[in-house]
C-alpha positions in Angstrom: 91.4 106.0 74.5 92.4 104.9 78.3 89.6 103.4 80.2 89.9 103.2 84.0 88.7 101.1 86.7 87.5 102.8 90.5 88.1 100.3 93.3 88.1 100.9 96.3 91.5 99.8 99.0 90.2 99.3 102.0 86.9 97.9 103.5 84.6 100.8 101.5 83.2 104.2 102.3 87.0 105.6 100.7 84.6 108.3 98.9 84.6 106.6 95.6 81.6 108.0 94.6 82.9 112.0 94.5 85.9 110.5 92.5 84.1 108.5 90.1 81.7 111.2 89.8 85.1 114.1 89.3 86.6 111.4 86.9 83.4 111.0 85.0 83.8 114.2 82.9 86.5 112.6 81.5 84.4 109.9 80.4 81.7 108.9 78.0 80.6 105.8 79.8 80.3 105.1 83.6 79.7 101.1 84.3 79.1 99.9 87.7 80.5 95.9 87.8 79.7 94.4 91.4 77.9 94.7 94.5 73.9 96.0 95.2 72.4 98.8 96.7 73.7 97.5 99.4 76.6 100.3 98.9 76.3 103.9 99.0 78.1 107.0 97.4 77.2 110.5 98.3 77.8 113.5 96.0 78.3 117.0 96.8 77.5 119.0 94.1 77.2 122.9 94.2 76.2 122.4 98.0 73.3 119.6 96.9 73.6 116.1 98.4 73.0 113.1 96.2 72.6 109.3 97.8 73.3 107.0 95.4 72.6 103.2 96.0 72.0 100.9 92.7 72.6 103.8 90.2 76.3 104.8 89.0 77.8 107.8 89.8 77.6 109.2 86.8 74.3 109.6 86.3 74.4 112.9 88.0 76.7 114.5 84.5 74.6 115.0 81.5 75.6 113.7 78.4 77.0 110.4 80.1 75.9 106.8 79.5 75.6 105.2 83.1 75.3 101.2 82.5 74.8 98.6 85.1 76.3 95.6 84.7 75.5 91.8 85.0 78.2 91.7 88.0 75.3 93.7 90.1 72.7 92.4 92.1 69.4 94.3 91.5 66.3 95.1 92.9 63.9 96.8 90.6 61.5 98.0 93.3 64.5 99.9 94.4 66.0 100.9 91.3 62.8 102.6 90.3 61.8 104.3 93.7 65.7 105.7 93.9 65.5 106.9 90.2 62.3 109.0 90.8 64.1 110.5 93.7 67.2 111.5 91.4 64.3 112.9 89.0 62.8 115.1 91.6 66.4 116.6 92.4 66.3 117.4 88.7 68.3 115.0 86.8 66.8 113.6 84.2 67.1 109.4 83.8 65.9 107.8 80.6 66.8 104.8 78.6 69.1 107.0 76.6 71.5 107.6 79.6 70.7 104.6 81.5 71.0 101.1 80.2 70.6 97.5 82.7 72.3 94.3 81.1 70.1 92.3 80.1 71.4 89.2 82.2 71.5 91.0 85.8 70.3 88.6 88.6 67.3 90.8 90.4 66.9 90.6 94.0 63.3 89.5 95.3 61.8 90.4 98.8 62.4 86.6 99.4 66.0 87.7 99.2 65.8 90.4 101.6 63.9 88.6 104.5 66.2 85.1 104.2 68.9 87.7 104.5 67.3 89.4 107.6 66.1 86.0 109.3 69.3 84.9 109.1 71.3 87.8 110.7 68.2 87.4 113.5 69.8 84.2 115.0 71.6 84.9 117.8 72.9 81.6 118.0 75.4 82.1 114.9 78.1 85.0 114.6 76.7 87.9 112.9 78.4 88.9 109.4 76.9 92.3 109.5 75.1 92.6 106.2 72.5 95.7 105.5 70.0 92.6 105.3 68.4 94.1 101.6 69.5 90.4 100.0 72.5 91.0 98.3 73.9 87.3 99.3 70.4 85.7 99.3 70.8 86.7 95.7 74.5 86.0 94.7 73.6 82.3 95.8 70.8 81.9 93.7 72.7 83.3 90.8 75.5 80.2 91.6 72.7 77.7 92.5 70.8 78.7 88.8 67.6 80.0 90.3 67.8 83.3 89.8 65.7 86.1 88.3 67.5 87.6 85.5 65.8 91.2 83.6 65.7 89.2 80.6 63.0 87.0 82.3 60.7 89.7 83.0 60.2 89.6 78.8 58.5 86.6 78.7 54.9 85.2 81.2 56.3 81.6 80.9 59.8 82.2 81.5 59.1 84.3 84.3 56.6 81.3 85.9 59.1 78.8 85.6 62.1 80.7 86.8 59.7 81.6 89.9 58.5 78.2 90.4 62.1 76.8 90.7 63.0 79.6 92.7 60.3 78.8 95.3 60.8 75.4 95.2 63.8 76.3 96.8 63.1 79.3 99.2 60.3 77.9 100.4 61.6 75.2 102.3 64.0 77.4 103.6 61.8 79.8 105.1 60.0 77.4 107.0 63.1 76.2 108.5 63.2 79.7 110.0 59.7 80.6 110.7 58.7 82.4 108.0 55.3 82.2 106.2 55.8 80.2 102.1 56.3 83.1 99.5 52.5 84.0 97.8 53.6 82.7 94.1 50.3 84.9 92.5 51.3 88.1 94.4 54.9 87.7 93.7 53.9 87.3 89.6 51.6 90.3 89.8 54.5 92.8 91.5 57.4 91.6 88.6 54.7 91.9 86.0 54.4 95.5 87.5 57.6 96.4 88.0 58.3 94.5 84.1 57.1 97.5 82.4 59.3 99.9 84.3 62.3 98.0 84.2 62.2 96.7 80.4 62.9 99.3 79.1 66.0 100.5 80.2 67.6 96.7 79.7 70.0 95.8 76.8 73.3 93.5 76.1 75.5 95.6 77.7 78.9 93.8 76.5 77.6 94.9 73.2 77.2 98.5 74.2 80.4 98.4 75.2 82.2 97.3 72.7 80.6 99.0 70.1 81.3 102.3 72.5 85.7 100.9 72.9 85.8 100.7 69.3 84.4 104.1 68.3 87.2 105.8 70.8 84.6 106.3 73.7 86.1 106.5 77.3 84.8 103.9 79.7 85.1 104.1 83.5 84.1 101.3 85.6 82.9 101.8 89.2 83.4 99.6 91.0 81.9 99.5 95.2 82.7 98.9 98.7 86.3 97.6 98.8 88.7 95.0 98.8 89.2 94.2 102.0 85.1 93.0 101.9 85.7 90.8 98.5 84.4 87.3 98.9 87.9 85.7 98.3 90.3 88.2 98.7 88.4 90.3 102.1 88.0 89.5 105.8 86.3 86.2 105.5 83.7 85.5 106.4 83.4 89.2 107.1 83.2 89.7 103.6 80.4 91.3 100.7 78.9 88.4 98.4 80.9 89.5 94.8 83.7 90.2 93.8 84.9 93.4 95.1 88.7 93.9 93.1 89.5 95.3 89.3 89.4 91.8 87.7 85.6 91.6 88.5 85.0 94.9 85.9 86.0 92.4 83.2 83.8 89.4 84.2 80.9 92.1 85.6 80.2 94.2 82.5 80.9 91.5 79.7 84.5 93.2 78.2 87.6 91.6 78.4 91.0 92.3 80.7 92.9 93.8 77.9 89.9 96.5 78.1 91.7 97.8 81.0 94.5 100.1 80.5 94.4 102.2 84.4 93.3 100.9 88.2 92.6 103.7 89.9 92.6 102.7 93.9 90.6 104.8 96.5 92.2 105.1 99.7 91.0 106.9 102.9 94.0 108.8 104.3 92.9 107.0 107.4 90.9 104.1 107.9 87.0 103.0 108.6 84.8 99.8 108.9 81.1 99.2 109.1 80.2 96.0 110.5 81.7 93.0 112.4 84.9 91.8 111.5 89.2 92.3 112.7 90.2 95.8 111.7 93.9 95.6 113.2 94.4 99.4 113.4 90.9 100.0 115.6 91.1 103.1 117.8 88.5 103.0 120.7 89.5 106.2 122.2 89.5 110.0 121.6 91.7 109.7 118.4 88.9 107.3 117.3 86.2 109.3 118.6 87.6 112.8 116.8 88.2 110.9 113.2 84.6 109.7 113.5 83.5 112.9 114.1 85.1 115.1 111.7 84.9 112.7 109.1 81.2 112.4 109.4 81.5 108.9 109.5 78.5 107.4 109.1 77.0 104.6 106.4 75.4 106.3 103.4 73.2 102.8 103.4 72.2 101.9 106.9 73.8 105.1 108.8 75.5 102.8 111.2 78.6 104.3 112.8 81.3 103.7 111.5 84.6 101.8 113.3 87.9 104.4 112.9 91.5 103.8 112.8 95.1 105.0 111.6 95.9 104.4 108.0 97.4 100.7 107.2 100.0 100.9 105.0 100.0 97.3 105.2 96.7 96.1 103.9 96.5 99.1 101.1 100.0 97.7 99.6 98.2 94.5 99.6 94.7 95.4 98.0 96.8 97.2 95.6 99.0 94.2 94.1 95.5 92.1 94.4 93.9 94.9 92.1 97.0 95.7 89.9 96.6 99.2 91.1 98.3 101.8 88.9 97.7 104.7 91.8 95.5 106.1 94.3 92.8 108.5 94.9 93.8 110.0 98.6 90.5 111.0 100.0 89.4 113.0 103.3 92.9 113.9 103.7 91.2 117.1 105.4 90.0 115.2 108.5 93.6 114.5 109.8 94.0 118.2 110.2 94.8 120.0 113.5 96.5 116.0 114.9 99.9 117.0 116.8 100.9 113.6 115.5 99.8 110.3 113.4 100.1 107.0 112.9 100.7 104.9 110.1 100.7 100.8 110.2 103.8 99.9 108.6 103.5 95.4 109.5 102.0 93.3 112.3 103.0 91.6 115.1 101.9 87.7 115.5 102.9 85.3 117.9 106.2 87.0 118.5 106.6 87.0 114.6 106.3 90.5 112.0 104.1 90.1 109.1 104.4 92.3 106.3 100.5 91.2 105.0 97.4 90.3 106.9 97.2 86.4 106.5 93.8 84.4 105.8 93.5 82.8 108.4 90.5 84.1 110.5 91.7 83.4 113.8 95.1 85.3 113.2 93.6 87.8 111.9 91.8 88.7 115.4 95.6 88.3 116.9 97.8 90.2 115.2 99.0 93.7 116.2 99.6 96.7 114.4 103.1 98.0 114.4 103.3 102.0 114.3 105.3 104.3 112.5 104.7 107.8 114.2 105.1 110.9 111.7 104.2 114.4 112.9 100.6 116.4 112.3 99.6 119.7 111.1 98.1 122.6 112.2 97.0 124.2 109.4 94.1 123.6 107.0 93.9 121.3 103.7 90.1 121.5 103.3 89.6 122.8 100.0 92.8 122.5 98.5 93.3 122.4 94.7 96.8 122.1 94.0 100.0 121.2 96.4 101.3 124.5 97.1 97.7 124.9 99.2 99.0 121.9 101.1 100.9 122.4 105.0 104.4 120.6 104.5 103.9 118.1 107.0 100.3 117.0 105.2 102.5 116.5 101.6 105.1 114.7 103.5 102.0 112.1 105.2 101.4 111.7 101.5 104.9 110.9 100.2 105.2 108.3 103.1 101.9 106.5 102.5 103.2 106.4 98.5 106.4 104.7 99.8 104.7 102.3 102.1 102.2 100.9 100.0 104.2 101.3 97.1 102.0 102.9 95.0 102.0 106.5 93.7 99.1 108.9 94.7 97.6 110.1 91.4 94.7 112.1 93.1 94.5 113.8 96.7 90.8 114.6 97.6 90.5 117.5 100.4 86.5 117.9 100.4 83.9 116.0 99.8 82.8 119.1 97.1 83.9 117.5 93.7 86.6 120.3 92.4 88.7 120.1 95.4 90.4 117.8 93.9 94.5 117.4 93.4 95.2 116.1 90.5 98.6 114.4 90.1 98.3 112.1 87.2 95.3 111.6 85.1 94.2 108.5 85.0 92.8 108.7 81.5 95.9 109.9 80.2 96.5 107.9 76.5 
């Protein structure tokens, strides 16, 4: 049976989670790989609004396995206050539809308030994190002195990983003003939270494969997007993981060959939270009106988000980074009633075209979008199900974006309601 990995193209908020959610009852298991609750996916479903943070997508379809992976960063204070707020919506979360590998690095408050202090300094350019720890934690995991959910098993274990934790953070913090971390209070809350947590933990690669080889259907959801992955993104602009399709391997415990469809969600235009170059940035009334009827704010933070026209140029490259097989076209709907639009078809440089965004930080503050202008529509794709609802000028947008980024689209999403959905190719096709 096909399994499928959701990334997403661009620099996040591409409405992965209504697609991962849509291409979820197609599957048995949903795995989330990378990132923290740092990310957020919102679900419409039957006109109630789910905010999803640490959880997968999936956990909102009966009869589904959601897993999170070792590639995620966790905080189990969070996990557990966002799971009793899923409960009281009515979905029921138990160890039989939710299982934690056992070797995910948890975030601590430590985490949270190096990453806050930090952004604090005026003196040093500001990456723009949400400040809940997600890089705090991604170094300890590299620097060995993380807390892992196996750790929470074990009273001695737990001290010692603690001890050597503190014996770094500790120093730290007083380098930036901040009082030493209370070693006896910290023990108490994970020996708390221990009992919650625990039980939902197992080896997840295990799970898996036991799951690939009795035919099950795995989808792997994957969050933000690649233009924020740590080698690949914006640098240092960038999320602390590994954001692209290779990281579902290496961030659930299966291997490559597991793989068999990238699925790559794009917004039909584009959006950024946070610092960083964004080469197709519109600060004027075309910026204004995308933010505005695409509701563009963070599911996380509820920052505004930064708008733009759709670059053809970086999607083509996220997708050869990701070995995307096709896209998701999302909020396709908020380009309607535009006389015309735009499309980023290269850049500009020092008198020189690029056809890909180069690493080098300063250039990428230079360069300059070059436009392609294609004509609008008047009429309405909100809601539409198939292509014969679509305006001719809104199918032809979609036939150029597939030839610029060369890439075909294999979903259009007109809605953020889960069945208006075009489906073009199934992704879990055998």
């Amino acid at each position: 049976m096909a399994n499928v990995v959701v990334v997403g193209t661009q620099w996040g908020d591409e409405g992965k989670g209504k697609i991962v959610d849509w291409l979820s009852e197609r599957a048995d298991v949903i795995a989330r790989f990378q990132g923290g609750h740092n990310a957020g996916h919102t679900l419409v479903i039957d006109d109630e609004v789910f905010k999803l943070h640490a959880l997968p997508s999936g956990v909102v379809r009966g009869g589904k396995l959601s897993v999170i992976g070792n590639g995620v960063v966790l905080d189990p204070w969070h996990l557990i206050k966002e799971i009793d707020g899923i409960r009281s919506q009515g979905v029921e979360i138990t160890p039989d539809n939710l299982i934690i590998a056992e070797n995910t690095p948890l975030i601590m408050p430590y985490h949270g308030e190096l990453d806050r202090a930090r952004e604090g300094q005026v003196s040093v350019a500001k990456i723009g994190t949400t400040g809940r720890g997600i890089g705090p934690c991604y170094e300890d995991k590299v620097g060995r002195r993380v807390l892992r959910v196996s750790d929470l098993d074990d009273k001695a274990t737990l001290e010692l990983r603690v001890d050597r934790a503190l014996l770094h953070h500790n120093p730290l913090r007083k380098g930036l003003g901040l009082e030493p971390v209370d070693r006896n209070v910290l023990l108490t809350s994970l020996q708390e939270i221990a009992a919650k947590i625990l039980p939902y933990a197992a080896p997840v690669w295990k799970v898996l494969n036991e799951k690939r080889r009795a035919g099950k259907r795995i989808l792997f959801e994957g969050a933000q997007g690649a233009l924020l992955d740590i080698d690949f993104g914006t640098y240092p602009f960038v999320t602390s993981s590994n954001v692209i399709a290779g990281q579902a391997a290496t961030g659930t415990g299966v291997g490559p060959g597991v793989i068999d469809y990238v699925l790559g969600i794009t917004k039909a235009y584009t959006t950024r939270v946070g610092e960083g170059p964004f080469p197709t940035e519109l600060n004027d009334a075309d910026g204004q009106r995308l933010g505005e009827q695409g509701h563009e704010f963070g599911t996380t933070t509820g920052r505004k988000r930064r708008c733009g026209w759709f670059d053809a140029c970086l999607v083509r490259q996220t997708c050869v980074i990701s070995g995307v097989n096709g896209i998701s076209l999302t909020k396709l709907d908020v380009l309607d009633g535009f006389d015309e639009l735009k499309i980023c078809v290269g850049y500009e440089l020092d008198g020189n075209k690029l056809d890909y965004l180069p690493t080098a930080a300063d250039k990428q503050a230079r360069v300059k979008p070059i436009y392609e202008t294609v004509e609008g529509w008047s009429d309405s794709t909100a809601g539409a199900r198939s292509w014969a609802e679509l305006p001719a000028q809104a199918i032809k947008y979609v036939r150029r974006i597939e030839e610029l980024i060369d890439c075909p689209v294999a979903l259009v999403s007109t809605s953020p309601e889960r069945e208006d959905t075009i489906l073009v190719t199934d992704p879990f096709a055998d």
